[in-house]
N, C-alpha and C positions, 0 to 999 in steps of 0.2 A: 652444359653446366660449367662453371668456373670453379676454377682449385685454388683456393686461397691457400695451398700450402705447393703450389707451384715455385714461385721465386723465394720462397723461404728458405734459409739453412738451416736445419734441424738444429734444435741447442737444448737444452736441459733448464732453460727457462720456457721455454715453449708448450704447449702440451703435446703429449704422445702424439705419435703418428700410427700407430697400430694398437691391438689390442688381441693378446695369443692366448688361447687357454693352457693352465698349467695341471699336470699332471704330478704329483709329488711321490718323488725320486729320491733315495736316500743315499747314489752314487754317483748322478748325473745331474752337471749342471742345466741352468735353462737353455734353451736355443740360443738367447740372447738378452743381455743382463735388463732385469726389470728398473726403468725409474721410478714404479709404483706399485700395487699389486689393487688388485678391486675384490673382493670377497663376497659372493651375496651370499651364502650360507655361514653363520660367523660358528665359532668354535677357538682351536689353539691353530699356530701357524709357527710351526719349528721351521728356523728357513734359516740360512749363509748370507750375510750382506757382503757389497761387493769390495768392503774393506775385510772379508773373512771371517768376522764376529759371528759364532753362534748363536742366536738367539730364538727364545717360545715366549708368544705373545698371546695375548686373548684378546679373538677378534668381536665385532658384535657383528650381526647382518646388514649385508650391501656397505660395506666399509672400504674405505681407501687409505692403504696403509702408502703414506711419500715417501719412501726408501728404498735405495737403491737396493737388489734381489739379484745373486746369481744361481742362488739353487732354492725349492722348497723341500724339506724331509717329508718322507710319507710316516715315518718312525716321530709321533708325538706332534699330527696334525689332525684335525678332526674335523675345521673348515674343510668348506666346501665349496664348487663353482668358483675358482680362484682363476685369474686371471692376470696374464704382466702386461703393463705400460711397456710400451716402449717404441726407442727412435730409430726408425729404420735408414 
């Protein structure tokens, strides 16, 4: 099989190169900062963007929220199956 993201440099115009499930943590960042997040259960999404902004959204189901994510809150989420983009 051939990897078309073989000779590539990862960039932030590119699409993700992984996809991590996220667990929501109200004192711990992600593994690794989201460039996206994917939500199929939709609901609210209290999350830290990676300028530090607090913000609570309302998602709908199977949504892709393009912002950059360093933490999700479990305190005032209610989504579900959330998931981070991102460049490994």
């Amino acid at each position: 099989m051939t990897n078309p993201f073989e000779n590539r440099t990862s960039s932030l115009s590119g699409p993700a190169t992984d996809i991590l499930p996220v667990t929501p943590n109200d004192s711990t960042d992600l593994s690794e900062v989201a460039i996206a997040l994917y939500v199929e259960t939709g609901g609210t999404l209290s999350l830290v963007t990676v300028r530090g902004g607090a913000r609570t959204i309302a998602v709908a189901d199977r949504s892709i929220l393009p912002v950059g994510v360093r933490k999700v809150n479990a305190t005032g989420t209610s989504a579900s199956g959330i998931h981070a983009m991102v460049i490994a």
